[in-house]
LUMKE-267813 format. One record per residue (C-alpha): residue number from 1; x, y, z. Coordinates in steps of 0.001 Angstrom, whole numbers, plus 500000, padded with zeros to 6 digits. Last residue first. Layout:
REM residues N
k, c1, c2, c3
NUM, X, Y, Z
...
//
This chain:
REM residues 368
k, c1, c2, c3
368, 778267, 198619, 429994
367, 781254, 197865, 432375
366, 784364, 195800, 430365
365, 787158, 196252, 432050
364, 788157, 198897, 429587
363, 785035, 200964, 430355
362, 786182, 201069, 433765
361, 789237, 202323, 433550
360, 787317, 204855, 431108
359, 785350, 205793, 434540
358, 787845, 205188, 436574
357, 789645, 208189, 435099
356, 786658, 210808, 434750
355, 786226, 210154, 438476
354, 789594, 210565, 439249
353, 789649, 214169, 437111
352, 786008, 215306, 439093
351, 787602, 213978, 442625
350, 790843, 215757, 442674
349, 789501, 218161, 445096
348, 787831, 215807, 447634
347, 790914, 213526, 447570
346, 793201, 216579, 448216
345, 790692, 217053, 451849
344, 790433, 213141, 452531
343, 794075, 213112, 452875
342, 796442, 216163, 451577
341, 796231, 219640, 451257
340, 798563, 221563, 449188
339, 796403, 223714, 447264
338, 796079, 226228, 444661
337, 798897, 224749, 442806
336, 798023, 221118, 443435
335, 794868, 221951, 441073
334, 795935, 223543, 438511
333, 798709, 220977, 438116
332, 796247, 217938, 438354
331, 795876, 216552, 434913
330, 799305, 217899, 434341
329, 801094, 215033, 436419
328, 799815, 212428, 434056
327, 797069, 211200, 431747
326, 796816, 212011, 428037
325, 797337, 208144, 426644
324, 794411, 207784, 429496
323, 792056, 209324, 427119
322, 793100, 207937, 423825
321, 792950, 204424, 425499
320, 789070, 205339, 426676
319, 788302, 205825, 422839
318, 789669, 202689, 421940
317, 787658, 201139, 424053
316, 784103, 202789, 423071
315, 784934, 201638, 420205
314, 785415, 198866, 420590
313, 782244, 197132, 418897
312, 784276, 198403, 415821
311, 787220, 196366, 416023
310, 788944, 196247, 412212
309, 788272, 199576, 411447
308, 788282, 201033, 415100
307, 791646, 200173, 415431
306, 792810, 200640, 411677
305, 791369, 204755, 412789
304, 792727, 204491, 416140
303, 796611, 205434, 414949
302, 794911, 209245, 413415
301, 794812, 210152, 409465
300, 790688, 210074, 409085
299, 790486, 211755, 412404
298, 787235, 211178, 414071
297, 788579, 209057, 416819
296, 791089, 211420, 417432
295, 788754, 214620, 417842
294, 787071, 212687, 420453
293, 790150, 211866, 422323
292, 791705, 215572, 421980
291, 788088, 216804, 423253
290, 787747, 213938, 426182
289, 791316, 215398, 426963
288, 790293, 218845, 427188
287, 787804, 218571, 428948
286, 789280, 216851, 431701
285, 792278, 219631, 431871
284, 795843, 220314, 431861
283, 796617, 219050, 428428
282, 800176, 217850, 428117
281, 802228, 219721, 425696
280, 803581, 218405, 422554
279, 803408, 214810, 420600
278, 800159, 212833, 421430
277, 800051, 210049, 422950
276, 799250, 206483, 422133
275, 801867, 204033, 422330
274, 802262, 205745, 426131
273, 799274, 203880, 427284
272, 801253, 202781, 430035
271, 802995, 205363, 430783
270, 799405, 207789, 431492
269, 798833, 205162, 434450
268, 802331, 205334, 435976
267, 802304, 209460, 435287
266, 798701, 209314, 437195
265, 800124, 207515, 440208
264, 803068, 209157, 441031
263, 801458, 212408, 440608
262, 799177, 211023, 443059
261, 801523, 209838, 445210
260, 803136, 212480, 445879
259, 800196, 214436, 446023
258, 799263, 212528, 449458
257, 797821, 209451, 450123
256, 796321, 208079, 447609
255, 792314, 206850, 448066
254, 790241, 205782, 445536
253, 792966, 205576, 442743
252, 794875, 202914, 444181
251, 792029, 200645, 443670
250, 791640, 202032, 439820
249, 795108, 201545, 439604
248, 795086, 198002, 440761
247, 792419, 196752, 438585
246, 793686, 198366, 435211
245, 796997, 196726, 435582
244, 795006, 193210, 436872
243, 792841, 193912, 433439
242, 796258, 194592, 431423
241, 798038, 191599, 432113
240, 794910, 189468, 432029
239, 793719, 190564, 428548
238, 791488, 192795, 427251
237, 794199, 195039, 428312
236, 796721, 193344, 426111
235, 794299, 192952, 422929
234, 793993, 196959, 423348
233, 798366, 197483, 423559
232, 798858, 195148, 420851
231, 796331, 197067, 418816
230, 797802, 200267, 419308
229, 801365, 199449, 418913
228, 801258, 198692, 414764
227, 799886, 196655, 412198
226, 796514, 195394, 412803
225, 795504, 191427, 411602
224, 796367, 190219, 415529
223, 793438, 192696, 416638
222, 791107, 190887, 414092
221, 792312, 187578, 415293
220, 792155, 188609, 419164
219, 788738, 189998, 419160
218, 786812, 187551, 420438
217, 789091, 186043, 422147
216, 789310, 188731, 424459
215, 785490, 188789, 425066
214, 785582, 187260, 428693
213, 788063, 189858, 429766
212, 791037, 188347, 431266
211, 790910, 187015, 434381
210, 792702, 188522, 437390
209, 796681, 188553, 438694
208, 797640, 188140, 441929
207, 800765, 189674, 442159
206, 801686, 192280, 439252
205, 804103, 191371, 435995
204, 803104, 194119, 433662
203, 803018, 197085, 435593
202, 806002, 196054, 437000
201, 807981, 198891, 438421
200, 805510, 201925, 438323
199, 802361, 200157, 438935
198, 804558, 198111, 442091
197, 805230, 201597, 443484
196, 802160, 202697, 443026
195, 800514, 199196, 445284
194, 803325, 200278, 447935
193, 801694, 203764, 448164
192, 798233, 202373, 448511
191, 799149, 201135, 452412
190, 797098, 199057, 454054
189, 796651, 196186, 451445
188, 800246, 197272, 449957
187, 801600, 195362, 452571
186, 800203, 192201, 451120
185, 802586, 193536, 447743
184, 805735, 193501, 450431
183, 804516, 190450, 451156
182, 804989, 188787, 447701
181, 807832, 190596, 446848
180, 810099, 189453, 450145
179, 808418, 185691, 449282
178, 809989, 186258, 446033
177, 813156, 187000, 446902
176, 814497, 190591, 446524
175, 817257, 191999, 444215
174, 817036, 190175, 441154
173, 814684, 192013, 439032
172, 814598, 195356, 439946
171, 811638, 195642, 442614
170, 813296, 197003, 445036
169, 813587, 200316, 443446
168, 809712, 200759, 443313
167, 809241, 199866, 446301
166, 811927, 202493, 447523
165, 810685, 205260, 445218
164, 806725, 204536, 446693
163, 808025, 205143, 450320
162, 810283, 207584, 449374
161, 807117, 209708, 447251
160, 805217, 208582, 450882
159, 807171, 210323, 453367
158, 807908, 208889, 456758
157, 809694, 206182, 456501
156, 809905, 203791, 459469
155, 808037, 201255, 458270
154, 809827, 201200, 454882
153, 813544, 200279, 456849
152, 813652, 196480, 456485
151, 812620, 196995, 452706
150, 815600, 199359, 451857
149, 818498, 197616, 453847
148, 817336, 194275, 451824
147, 817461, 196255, 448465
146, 820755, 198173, 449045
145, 822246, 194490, 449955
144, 820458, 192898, 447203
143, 822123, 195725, 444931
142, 825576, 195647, 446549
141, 826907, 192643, 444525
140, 826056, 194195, 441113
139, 822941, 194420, 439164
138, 821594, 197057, 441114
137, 824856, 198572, 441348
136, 826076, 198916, 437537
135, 821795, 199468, 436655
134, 822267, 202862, 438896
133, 819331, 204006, 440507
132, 819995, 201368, 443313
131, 822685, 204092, 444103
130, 820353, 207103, 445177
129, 817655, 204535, 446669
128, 820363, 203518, 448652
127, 821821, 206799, 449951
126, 818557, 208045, 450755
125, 817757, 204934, 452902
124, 821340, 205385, 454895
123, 824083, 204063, 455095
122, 827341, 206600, 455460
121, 830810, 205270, 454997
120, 830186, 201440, 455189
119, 827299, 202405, 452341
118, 830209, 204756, 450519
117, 832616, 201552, 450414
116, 830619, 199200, 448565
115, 828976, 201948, 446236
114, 832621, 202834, 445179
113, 833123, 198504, 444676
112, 829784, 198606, 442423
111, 830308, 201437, 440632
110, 829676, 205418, 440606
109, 830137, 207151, 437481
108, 826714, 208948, 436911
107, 828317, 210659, 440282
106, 824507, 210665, 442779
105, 826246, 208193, 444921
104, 829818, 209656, 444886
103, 828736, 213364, 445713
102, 826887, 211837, 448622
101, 829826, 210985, 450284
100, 831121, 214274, 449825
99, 828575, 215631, 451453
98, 828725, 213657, 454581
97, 832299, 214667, 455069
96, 834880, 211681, 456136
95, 837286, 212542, 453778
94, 838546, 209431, 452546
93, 835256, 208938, 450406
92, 835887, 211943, 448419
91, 839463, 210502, 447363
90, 838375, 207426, 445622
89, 835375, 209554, 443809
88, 837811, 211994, 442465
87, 838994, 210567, 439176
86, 835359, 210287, 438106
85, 834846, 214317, 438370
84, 832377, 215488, 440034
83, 829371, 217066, 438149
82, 826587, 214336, 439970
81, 824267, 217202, 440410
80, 823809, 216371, 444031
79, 827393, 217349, 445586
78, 828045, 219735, 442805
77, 827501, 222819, 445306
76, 829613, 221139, 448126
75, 831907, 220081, 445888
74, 832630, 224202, 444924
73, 832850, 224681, 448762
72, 836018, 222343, 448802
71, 835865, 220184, 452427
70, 838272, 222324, 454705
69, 841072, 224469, 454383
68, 843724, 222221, 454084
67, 842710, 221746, 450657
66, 845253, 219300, 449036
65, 842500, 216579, 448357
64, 843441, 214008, 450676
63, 845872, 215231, 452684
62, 844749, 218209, 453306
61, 841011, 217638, 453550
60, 841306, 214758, 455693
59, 843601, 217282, 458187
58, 840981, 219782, 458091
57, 838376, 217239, 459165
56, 840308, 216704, 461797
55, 840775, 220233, 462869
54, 836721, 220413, 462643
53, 836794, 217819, 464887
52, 838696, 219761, 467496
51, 836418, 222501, 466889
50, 833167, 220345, 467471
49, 835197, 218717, 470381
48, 836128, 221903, 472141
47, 839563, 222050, 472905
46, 842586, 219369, 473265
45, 840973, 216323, 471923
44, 842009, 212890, 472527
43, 840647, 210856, 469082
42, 840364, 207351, 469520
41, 841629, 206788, 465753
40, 840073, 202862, 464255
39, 840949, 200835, 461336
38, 837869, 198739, 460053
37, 838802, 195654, 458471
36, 837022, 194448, 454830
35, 840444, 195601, 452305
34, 840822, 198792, 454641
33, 837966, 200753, 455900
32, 838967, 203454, 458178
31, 837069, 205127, 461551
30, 837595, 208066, 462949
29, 836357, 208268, 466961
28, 835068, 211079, 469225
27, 832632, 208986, 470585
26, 829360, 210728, 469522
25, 831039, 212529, 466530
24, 831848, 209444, 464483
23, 833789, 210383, 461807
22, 833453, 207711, 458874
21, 836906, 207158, 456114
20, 836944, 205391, 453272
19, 839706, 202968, 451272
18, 841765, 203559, 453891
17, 845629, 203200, 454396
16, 846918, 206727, 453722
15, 844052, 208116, 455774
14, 844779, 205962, 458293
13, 848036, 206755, 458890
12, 847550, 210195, 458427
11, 845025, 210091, 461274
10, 847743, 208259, 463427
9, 850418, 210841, 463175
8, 847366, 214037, 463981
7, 846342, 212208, 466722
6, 849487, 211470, 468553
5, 851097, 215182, 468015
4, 847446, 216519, 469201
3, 846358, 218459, 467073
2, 846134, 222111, 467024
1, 846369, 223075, 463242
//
């Protein structure tokens, strides 16, 4: 190893010291973080810095993990599965590799004081989203701090599935303020993806609601009377819960952004009538929906049958619910596989199966 005598008895210093260790290239540093305080290695190289850092990094490796040869190429193919072992989190974030940072925030084991250190090591928005995914972090010290980070950098992203992830994250309860919710919801004005994001967080607890249907209480008795999840889930989209729900998807219907979003969309608007789907594959096509939903509503043995027994003037309701209990990604498989146009051009091509959807999204707002 050709470091310099001074460089290599500082490094395992810090190494011994740290609770994580950050290489930064540009100035030819290494930085430790040790109970809050950041430990610091000038580095004086004697060769070419990207092989004089690669010395470093062999060093790390060494006495870290007892690999002198480098970051372990078996971590590197874990690194995303989250297959590392718990007892090697504290050591991965003492080697100053990228990769093996990540290996702790997808580990199914990571906790609050590991997601601590790997943000000082290496913050970034994929990082974030990657720990906000786990309840011990979100609900931990770090999660407002993952949050914050998360909405302060959605103008700059770039892609709208991280986009919709990151709104979606946020929205944890706890993490942002209300006044951060509220205008991250205005946002949504100009950009549909935010509005997904909120359909997949809190599809029951949306800004602004809107009134419930005028003929709720109409039905609410003989709703009230039916045993089981189908007629709680009708008597809540007569009601204002569901009619904002239904509002806001049929908005972000009209124009997603990408096939992201779409997918996004339609598995978010097939979840919520969950209660009533079928068991075994998703159907792939318009038809065959309205046929499942039709065949349904004729079935003697079938959930909608108490439905439409004790709300026939519903009917045309209930049917709409069996419809969009079959809605999701496979509605536009076919589709996305010929294509992978987005804009006004995906819009154009999806238009028959988000017409069929607003219409029965419109049906259960209550259009003749």
């Amino acid at each position: 190893m050709n470091l310099s005598a001074e460089d290599s008895l500082r490094l395992n210093v810090l190494v011994s010291n740290a609770e994580a260790v950050r290489i930064d290239e540009n100035t030819m540093a290494v930085y430790g973080l040790q109970a809050g305080r950041e430990l610091k290695v000038q580095l004086n190289p004697t060769c070419n810095g990207d092989k004089y850092l690669g010395y470093v990094r062999e060093l790390l490796s060494g006495a870290v993990l007892d690999s002198p040869g480098g970051y372990p190429v078996f971590l590197r193919r874990w690194t995303r599965m989250g297959q590392i072992d718990h007892d090697q989190l504290d050591r991965l974030l003492r080697l100053g590799e990228p990769e093996a940072v990540m290996a702790v925030v997808c580990s199914p084991s990571l906790t609050d004081d590991l997601a601590r250190r790997a943000w000082w090591a290496a913050p970034s928005a994929e990082h974030a989203r990657r720990m906000l995914e786990h309840p011990r972090v979100a609900q931990g010290v770090m999660g407002p701090v993952l949050a914050e980070y998360l909405i302060e950098y959605l103008p700059f992203e770039t892609e709208h599935r991280d986009m919709l992830e990151s709104v979606r994250l946020v929205l944890q309860p706890g993490l942002i303020t209300p006044e951060r919710r509220q205008r991250l919801w205005d946002a949504g004005r100009n950009k549909t993806t935010y509005r997904v994001g909120f359909l997949r967080a809190v599809p029951d607890d949306l800004p602004e609601p809107v009134p419930a249907r005028r003929d709720v209480a109409d039905h609410a008795a003989a709703l009230a009377a039916v045993d089981g999840p189908a007629a709680g889930l009708l008597h809540k989209l007569l009601d204002g819960v569901g009619q904002t729900f239904l509002e806001v998807a049929a908005d972000a219907l009209r124009r997603p952004a990408d096939q992201d979003v779409v997918v996004a969309l339609l598995d978010a608007l097939g979840g919520y009538f969950r209660a009533l789907r079928c068991e075994g594959e998703r159907l792939r096509s318009i038809q065959a929906m309205e046929q499942r939903a039709a065949a349904r509503l004729a079935d003697p043995g079938d959930v909608a049958k108490p439905l439409l027994a004790a709300v026939p003037a519903l009917r045309a309701e209930v049917e709409a619910m069996l419809f969009l209990a079959e809605v999701g990604e496979s509605a536009v498989t076919d589709i996305f596989a010929r294509s992978d146009a987005v804009g006004s051009v995906m819009r154009t091509r999806i238009e028959p199966v988000v017409k069929a959807i607003q219409a029965r999204i419109a049906v259960l707002c209550g259009a003749s």
